[in-house]
C-alpha positions as CSV (number, residue, x, y, z in Angstrom):
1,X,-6.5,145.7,331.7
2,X,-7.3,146.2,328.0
3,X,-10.8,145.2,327.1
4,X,-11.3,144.2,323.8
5,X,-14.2,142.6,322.5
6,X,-14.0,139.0,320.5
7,X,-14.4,138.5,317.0
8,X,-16.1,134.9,317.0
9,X,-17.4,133.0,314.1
10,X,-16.6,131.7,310.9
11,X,-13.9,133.8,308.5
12,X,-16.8,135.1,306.9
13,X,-19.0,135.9,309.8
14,X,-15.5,138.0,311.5
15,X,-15.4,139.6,308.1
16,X,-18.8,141.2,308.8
17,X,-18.1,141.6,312.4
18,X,-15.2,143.8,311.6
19,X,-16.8,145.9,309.0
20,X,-19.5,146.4,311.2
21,X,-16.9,147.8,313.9
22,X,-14.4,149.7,311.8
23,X,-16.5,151.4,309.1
24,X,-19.4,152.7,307.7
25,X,-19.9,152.9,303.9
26,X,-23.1,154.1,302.5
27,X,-22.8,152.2,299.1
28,X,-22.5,148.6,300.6
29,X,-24.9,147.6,303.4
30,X,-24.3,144.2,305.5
31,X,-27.5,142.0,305.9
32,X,-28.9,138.7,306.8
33,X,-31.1,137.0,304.9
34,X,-33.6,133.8,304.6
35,X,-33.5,131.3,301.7
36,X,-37.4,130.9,300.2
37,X,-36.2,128.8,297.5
38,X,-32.9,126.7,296.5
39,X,-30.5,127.1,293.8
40,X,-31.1,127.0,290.6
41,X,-33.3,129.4,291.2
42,X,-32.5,131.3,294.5
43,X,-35.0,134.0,296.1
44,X,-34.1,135.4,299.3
45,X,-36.2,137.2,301.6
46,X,-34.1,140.3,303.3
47,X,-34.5,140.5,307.1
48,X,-33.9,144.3,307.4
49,X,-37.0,145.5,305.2
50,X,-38.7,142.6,303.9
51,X,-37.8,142.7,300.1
52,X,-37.9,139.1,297.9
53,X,-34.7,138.8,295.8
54,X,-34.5,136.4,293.2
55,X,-31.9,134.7,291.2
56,X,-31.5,138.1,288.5
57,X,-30.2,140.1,292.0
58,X,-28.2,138.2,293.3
59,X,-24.3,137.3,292.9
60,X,-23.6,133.8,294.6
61,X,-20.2,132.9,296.5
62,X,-19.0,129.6,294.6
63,X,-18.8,127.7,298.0
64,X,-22.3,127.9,298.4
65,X,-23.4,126.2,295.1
66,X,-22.5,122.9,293.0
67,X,-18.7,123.2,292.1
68,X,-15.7,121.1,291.3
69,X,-12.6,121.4,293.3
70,X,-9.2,120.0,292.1
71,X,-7.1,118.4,294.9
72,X,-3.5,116.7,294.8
73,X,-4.3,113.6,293.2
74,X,-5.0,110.7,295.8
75,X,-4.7,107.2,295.8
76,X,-7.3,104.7,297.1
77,X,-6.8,101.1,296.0
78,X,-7.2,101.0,292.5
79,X,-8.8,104.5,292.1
80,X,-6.7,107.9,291.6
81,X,-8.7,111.0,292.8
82,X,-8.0,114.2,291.7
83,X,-11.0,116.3,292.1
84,X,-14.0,116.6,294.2
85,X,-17.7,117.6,293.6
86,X,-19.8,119.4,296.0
87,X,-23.5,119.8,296.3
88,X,-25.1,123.2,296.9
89,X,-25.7,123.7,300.9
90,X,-28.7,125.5,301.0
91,X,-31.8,124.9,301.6
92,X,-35.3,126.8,302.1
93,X,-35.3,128.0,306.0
94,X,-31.7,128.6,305.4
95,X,-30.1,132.0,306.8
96,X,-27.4,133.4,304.6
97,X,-25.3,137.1,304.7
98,X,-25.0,139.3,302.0
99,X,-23.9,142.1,301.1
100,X,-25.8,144.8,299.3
101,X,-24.6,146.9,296.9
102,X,-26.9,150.4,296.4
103,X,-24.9,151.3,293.1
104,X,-25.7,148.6,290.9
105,X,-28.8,146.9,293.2
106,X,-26.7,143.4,293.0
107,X,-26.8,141.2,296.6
108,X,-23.5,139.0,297.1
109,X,-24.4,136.0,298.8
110,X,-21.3,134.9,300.6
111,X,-22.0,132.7,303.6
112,X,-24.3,130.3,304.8
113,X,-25.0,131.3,308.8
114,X,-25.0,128.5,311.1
115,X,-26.8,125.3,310.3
């Protein structure tokens, strides 16, 4: 019987699990992090060694801050909707991943962890 272990989670949480199983790569580092303070102005506080990052070192993922999506236009009675706003999701207490990047010292935050 093959054992194989399960890659569980949201896309972006099997992203990390993956990378954490099939590579290494000194430049970019995987981390979890904890949200101090909300968007606008973001600070994160880095599990693995404790460092504060603000809004100047960090590069946020779209889906996790107030954006506009377009849709196929729907109709619902008298009212045609075409796009739809949504509302940053996070919050201080918040966990998030990123990924740190040792060349240029920028964090991408691409996924809020749980709820």
């Amino acid at each position: 019987m093959d054992k194989r272990s399960t890659i569980e989670g949201s896309p972006a949480a099997k992203m990390v699990q993956l990378m954490k199983k099939h590579g290494f790569n000194k430049e970019m580092s995987i981390e979890t992090a904890t949200v101090v303070s909300p968007l606008p102005n973001l600070s994160l506080h880095l599990e693995s060694d404790g460092i504060l990052l603000d809004c100047d070192d960090l590069i946020i993922a779209d889906d996790l801050t107030d954006h506009t999506r377009f849709i196929e236009p729907i109709i619902i009675g008298n009212t045609t909707i075409s796009q739809v706003t949504f509302k940053s999701c996070l919050k201080a207490g918040d966990k998030v991943t990123v990924i740190g990047d040792n060349d240029t010292q920028y964090y991408y935050v691409i996924n809020k962890v749980g709820d």
